[in-house]
C-alpha positions in Angstrom: -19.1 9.3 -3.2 -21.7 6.2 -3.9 -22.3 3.5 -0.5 -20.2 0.9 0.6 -21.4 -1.9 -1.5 -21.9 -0.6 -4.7 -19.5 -2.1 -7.2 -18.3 1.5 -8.6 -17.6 4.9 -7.1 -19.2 7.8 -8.1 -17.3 10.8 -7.4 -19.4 13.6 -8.7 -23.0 14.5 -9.6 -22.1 15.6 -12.7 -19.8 12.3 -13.7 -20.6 10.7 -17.3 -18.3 8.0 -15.7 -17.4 5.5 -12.3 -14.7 3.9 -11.2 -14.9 -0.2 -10.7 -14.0 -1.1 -6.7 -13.9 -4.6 -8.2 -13.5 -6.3 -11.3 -17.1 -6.2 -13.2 -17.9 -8.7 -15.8 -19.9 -8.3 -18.8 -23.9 -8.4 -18.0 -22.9 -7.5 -14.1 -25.0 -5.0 -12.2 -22.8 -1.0 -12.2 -24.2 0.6 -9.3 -27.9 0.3 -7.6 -29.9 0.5 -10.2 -30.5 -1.6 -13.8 -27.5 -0.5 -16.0 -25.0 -3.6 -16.2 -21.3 -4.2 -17.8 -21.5 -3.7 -21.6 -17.9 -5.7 -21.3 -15.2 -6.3 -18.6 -14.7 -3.5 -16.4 -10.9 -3.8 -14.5 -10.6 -2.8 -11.1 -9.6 1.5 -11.0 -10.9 1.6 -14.8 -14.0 3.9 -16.1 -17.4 2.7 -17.4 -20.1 4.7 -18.7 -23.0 5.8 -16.5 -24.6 7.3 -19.3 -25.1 7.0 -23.1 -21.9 9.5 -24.4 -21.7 10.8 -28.2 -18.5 10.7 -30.6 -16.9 14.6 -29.5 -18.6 14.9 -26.5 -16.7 16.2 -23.4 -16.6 13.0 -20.4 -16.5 14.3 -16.9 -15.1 13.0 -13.9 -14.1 14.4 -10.7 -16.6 17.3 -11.8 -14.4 18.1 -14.9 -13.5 17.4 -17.6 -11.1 14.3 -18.7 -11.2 14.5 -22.0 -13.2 13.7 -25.6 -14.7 10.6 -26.5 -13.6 9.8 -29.8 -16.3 7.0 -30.1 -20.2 6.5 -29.9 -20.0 5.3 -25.7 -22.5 2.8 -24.5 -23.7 3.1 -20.9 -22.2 0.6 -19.3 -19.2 0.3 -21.7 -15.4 0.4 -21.0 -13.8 3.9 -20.8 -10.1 3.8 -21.4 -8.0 4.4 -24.4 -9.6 3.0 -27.5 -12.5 5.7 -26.7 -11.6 8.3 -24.5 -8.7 10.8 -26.3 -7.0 14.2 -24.7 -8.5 17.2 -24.9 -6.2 20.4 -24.7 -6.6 22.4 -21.4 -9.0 25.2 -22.3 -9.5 26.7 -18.8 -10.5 29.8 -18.0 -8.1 30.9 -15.1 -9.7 33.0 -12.4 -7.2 34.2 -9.6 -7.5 34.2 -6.0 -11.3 33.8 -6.3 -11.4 30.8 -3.6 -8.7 31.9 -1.5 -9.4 32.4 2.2 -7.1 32.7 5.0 -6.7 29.3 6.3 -7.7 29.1 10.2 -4.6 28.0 11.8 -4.6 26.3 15.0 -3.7 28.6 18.2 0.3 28.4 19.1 -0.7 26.4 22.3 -2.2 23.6 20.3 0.2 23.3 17.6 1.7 19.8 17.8 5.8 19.6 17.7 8.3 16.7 16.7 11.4 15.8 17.8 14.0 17.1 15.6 17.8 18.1 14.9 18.0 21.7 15.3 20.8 23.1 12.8 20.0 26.9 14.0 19.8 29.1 10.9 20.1 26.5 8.8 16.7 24.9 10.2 15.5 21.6 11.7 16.6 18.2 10.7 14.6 14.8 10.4 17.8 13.0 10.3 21.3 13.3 11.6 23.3 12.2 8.4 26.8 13.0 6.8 26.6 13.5 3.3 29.3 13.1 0.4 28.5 15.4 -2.3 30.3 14.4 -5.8 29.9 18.0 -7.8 30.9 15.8 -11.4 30.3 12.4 -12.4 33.8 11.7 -12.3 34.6 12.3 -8.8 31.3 10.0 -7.8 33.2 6.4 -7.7 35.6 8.1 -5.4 32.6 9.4 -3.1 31.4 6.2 -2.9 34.0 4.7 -2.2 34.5 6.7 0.9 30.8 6.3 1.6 31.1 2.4 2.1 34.3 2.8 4.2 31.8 4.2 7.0 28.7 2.3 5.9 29.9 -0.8 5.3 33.3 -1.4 7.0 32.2 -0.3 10.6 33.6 3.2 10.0 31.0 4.5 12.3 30.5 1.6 15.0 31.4 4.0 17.9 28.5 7.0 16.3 25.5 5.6 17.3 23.7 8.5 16.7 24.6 9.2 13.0 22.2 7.8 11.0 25.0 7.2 8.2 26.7 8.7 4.9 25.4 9.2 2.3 26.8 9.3 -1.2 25.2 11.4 -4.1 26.8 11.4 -6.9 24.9 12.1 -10.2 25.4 11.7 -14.1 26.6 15.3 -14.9 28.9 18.0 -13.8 30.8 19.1 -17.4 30.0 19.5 -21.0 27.9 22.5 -19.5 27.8 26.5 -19.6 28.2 28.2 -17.1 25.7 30.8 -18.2 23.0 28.3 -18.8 19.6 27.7 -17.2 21.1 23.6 -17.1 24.3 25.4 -14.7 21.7 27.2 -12.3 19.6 23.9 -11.9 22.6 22.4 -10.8 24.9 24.0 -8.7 21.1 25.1 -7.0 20.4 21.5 -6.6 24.0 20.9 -5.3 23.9 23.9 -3.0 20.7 23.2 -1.7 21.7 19.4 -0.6 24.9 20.8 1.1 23.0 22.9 3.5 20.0 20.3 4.5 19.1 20.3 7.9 19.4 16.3 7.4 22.8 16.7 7.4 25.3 17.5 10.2 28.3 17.6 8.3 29.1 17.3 4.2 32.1 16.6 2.0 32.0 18.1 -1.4 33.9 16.5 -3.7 35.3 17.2 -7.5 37.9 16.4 -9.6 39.8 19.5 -10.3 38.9 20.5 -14.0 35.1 19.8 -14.5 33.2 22.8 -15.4 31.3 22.6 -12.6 33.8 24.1 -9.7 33.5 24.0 -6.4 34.4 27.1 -5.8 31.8 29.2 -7.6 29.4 27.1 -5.9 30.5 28.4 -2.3 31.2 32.0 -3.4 27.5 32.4 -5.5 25.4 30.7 -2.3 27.6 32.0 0.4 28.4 28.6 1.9 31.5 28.5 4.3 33.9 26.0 5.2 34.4 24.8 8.5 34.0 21.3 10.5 30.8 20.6 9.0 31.0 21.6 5.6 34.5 20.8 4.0 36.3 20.3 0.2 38.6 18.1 -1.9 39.2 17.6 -5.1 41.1 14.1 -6.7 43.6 16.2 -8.9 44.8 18.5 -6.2 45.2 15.1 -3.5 47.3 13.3 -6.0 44.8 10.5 -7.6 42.0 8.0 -6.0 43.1 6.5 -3.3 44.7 9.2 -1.8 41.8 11.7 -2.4 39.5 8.5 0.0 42.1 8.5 2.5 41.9 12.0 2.7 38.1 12.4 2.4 38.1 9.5 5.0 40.0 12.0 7.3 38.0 15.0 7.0 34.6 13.0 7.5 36.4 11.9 10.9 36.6 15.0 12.3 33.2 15.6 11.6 32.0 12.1 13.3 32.2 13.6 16.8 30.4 16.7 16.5 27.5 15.3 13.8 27.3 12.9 16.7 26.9 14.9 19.7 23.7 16.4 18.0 20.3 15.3 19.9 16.4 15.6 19.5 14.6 18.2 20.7 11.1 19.3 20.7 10.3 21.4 17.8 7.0 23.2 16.5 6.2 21.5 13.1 6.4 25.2 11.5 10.3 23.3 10.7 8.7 20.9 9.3 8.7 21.1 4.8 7.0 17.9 3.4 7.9 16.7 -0.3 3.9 15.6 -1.8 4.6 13.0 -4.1 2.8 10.3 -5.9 4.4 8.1 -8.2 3.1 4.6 -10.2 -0.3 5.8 -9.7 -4.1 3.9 -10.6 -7.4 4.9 -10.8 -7.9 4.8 -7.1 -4.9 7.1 -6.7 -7.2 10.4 -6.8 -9.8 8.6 -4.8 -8.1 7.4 -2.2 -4.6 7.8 -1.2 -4.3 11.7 -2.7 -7.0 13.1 -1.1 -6.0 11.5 2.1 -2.9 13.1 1.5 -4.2 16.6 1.1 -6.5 16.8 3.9 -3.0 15.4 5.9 -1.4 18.0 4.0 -4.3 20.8 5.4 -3.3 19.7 8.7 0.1 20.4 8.6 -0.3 23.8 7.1 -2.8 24.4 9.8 -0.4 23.8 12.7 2.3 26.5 10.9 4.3 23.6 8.8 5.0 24.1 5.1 3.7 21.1 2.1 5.3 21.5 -1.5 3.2 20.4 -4.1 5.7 19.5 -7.3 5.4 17.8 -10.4 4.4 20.4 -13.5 3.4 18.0 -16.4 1.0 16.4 -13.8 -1.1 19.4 -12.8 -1.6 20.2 -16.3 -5.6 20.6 -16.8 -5.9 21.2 -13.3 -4.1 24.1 -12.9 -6.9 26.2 -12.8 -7.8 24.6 -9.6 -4.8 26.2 -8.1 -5.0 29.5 -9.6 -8.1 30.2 -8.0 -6.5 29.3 -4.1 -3.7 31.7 -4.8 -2.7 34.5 -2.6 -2.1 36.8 -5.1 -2.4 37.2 -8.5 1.4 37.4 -9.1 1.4 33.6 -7.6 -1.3 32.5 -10.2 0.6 34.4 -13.3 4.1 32.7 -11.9 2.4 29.4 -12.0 0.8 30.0 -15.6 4.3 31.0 -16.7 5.5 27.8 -15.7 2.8 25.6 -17.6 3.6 28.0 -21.0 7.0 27.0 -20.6 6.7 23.3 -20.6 4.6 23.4 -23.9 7.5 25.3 -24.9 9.8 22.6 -23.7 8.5 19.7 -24.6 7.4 21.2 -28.0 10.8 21.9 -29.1 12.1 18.4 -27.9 9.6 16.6 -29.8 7.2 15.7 -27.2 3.9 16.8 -25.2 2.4 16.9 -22.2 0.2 14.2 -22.4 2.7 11.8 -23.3 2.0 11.6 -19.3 -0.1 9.0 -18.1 2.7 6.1 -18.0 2.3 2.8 -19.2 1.7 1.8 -15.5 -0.7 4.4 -15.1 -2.9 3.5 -18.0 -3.1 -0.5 -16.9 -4.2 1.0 -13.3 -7.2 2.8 -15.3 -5.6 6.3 -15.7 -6.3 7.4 -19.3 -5.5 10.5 -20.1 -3.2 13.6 -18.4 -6.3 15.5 -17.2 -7.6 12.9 -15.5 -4.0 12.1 -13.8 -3.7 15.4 -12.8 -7.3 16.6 -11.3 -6.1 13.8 -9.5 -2.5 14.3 -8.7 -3.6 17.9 -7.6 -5.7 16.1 -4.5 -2.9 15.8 -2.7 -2.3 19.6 -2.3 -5.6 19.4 -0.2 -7.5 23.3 0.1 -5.2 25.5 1.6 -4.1 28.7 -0.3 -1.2 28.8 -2.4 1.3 31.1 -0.8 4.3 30.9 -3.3 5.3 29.3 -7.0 9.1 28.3 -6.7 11.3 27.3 -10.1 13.7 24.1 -9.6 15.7 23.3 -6.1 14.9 26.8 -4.8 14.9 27.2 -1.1 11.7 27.1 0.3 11.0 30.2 2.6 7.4 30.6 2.5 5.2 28.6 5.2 1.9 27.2 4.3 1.3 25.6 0.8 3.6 25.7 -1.9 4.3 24.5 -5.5 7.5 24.0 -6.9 8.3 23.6 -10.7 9.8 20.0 -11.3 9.5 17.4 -13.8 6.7 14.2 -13.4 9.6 12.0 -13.1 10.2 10.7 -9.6 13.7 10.9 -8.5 14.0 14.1 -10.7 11.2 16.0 -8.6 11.9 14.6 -5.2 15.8 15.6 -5.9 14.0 19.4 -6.4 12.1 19.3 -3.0 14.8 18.2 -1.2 17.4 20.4 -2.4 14.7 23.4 -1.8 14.5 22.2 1.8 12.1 19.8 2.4 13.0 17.2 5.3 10.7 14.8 4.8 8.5 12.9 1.8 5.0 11.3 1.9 4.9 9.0 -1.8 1.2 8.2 -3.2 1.3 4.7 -5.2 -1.4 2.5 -6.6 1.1 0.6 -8.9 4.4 0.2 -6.1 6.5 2.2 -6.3 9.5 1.8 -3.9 11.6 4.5 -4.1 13.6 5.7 -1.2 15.1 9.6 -0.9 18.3 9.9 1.2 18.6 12.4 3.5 15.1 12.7 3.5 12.5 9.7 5.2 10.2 8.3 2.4 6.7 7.3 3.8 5.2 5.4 0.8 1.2 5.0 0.7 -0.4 2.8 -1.0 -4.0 4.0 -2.8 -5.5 -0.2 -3.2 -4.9 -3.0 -0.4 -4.5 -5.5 -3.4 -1.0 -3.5 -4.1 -0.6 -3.4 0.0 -0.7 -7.1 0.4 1.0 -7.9 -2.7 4.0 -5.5 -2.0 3.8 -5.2 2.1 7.0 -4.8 3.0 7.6 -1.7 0.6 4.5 0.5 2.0 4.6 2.0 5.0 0.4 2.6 5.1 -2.8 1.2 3.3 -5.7 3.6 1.9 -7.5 0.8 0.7 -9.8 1.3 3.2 -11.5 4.4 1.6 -12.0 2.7 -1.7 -13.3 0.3 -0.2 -15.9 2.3 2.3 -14.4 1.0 5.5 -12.2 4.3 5.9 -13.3 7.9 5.1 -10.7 10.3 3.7 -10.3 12.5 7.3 -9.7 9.2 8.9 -6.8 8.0 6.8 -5.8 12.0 6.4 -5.5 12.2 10.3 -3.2 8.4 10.2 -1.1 10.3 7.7 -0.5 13.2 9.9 0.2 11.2 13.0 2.7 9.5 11.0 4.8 12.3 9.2 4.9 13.5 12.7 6.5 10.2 14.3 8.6 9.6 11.2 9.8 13.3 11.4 10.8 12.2 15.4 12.9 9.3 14.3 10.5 6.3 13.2 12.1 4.5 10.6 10.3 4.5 7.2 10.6 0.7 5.2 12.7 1.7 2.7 15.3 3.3 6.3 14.9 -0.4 7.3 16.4 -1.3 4.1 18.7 1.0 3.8 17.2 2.1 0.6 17.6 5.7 -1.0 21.4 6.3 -1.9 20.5 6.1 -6.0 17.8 8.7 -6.2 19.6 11.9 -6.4 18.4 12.8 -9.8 19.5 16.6 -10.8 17.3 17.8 -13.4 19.2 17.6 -17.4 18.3 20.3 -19.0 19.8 21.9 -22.5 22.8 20.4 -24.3 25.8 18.2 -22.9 28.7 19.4 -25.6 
């Protein structure tokens, strides 16, 4: 990476192209030496380091971005009107650069405070969650959600952190037999035995495709005092179904509440990697930082789930060569085959990703994004390749299959287990992911300042030279670890997080 007060960043040898630290005028000095600004240059956005040819192939990060699609003068503005997607054409080698990662010793393994559910593993938080399996029943489990929130139905449960309410947009019009089914009741499943939670309502109305009982039967969940039932037509209507879901929850309130910290090894520990409203700093900065916090995790026995398919596309490679086995790689590959199949048949592609956020931060093109997204992952092998919401049982680094879009993926991680999320943003994004603390991180201290109170840290620093990646990696880790312990995350403060269970849609609502 180029010195401190050079005006661009240079992230490879082999780079046609820098990113601006700062805004560059036309006739401005780029870099050290006599090339200047052909035109203005934005701050996270590309310009030429070298003359580049209409077709030509432009590197950065070492690889390949896309095509120019335009005679490129050095020192000229790389973006949209000149820079177009080029198809991934990797060759994928397997295993090749996988090593067994050097763990730390068992008596230097750092631990966190946690809620230990037993089997059902270690919680960051100590909530009770209302669980509507249909979008008809989700008014009612509201409803019943505010009762304790908001109307002091907890006041004497200090240590309940509160209820929450996930109620989502389907729940009928759906086969059973179809993939759109599985993702569901798997998501739905997967929330009602989180660690996060020490006790969960389900709730239906009574004739929705999507019944409760299959649910418990397929997955093997149990009733008892922490995981109870109720549906509206069987209770008679609304109001009595809340007083009656009011009820159970208050039989729950003593024992959720009797549940205390203890010290736990972080190998409980499964951390959502995220980045959302990303900039051209985000795989600079922020990511990186991420993945080398990410490294350190893995390395004292805790688990990190990279997510997101559309936004590792063109850099998959990069993971096929850390897997463990070759089975891993082929899973993953399978994966990336069937989104060109998806988004083929639904009139779409894969690089309709960059977002129109993404592309004003400097982002250009969905290989770029990606070689870039894929930074947060950090180098430790891949161990496993999980498909939607399924539970995570694998330690070290994982991928799981999920949409690009936020809410969609996190609701994946989360459901598959993980109890906690670290969100990379160079645009803002503010999202929080109830049960599960959100630690947002912000890739650019303009976006810092400007949106404070929304980020919970600043990797500004690095673009800037004043921070190196290990150093904000290592505040990263030292902060996953107090927000696992109980350190509230901004959007906690808020009370943000109740709207972002997102179940993936697939197939056709009839």
């Amino acid at each position: 990476m180029t010195r401190q007060n050079s005006p661009v960043i240079v992230l490879h040898p082999s780079d046609h192209v820098a990113v601006a630290r700062v805004t560059i005028r036309a006739g401005e000095p780029v870099g050290s030496g006599e090339l200047v600004a052909a035109n203005l240059i934005g701050k996270g956005h590309k310009v030429a380091l070298v003359p580049i040819t209409k077709g030509q192939e432009i590197r950065k990060y070492g690889n390949v971005i896309g095509v120019a699609t335009e005679n490129i003068a050095a020192g000229a503005h790389v973006h949209l009107h000149n820079l177009a997607m080029l198809p991934s054409q990797h060759e994928h080698e397997f295993c090749v650069d996988y090593a067994e990662p050097e763990l730390f010793p068992e008596a230097e393994r750092r631990s966190f405070l946690g809620f230990d559910r037993g089997a059902g593993g270690v919680g960051t938080r100590n909530y009770i969650g209302v669980i509507a399996t249909v979008n008809c029943s989700a008014t009612v489990s509201q409803y019943v959600a505010d009762h304790f929130n908001r109307m002091g139905g907890l006041k004497d449960y200090d240590n309940i952190d509160g209820v929450v309410v996930l109620g989502h947009a389907g729940g009928c019009g759906i086969n059973t037999q179809s993939e759109a089914y599985r993702v569901l009741t798997r998501t739905i499943q997967g929330y009602a035995r989180h660690p996060n939670f020490g006790g969960v309502l389900l709730i239906g109305l009574g004739c929705e495709t999507n019944q409760i009982a299959p649910i418990l039967e397929h997955y093997k969940l149990e009733e008892g005092e922490r995981l109870q039932t109720l549906t509206i037509q069987q209770y008679g209507g609304t109001r009595k179904t809340i007083e009656a879901a009011i009820a159970a929850i208050e039989t729950m309130l003593p024992v959720v509440n009797a549940a205390q910290r203890t010290q736990q090894p972080l190998s409980q520990l499964k951390l959502g990697l995220q980045c959302g409203g990303s900039d051209g700093y985000s795989g600079i900065s922020a990511n990186p930082a991420l993945g080398y916090a990410s490294d350190l995790l893995v390395r004292h026995g805790g688990t990190s789930v990279l997510s997101e398919t559309p936004e590792i596309y063109g850099a998959e490679h990069l993971l096929t060569r850390r897997a463990a086995r070759a089975d891993i790689a082929e899973k993953l590959l399978s994966r990336i085959d069937w989104w060109r199949d998806y988004t083929q048949r639904n009139g779409d592609e894969l690089n309709n990703n960059p977002s129109h956020g993404n592309k004003l931060g400097g982002l250009t093109t969905i290989l770029e994004k990606s070689l870039g997204a894929v930074a947060k992952g950090g180098s430790m092998p891949l161990r496993q390749v999980y498909e939607y919401a399924e539970t995570i049982d694998e330690a070290g680094f994982v991928f799981m299959d999920t949409p690009g879009y936020d809410p969609v993926s996190v609701t994946g991680q989360v459901a598959g287990g993980c109890n906690l999320i670290c969100f990379t943003t160079g645009r803002g994004s503010v999202s929080g992911f109830k049960p599960a603390p959100s630690i947002k991180i912000a890739t650019n201290s303009d976006m810092y300042e400007h949106m404070k109170e929304d980020m919970d840290l600043n990797c500004g620093g690095i673009v800037t030279g004043e921070e190196s990646i290990q150093q904000a990696g290592e505040r990263i880790f030292e902060e996953i670890i107090a927000v696992a312990s109980g350190r509230k995350t901004v959007s906690e403060i808020y009370g943000y997080g109740d709207n972002e269970f997102v179940p993936w849609q697939l197939g056709a609502t009839t």
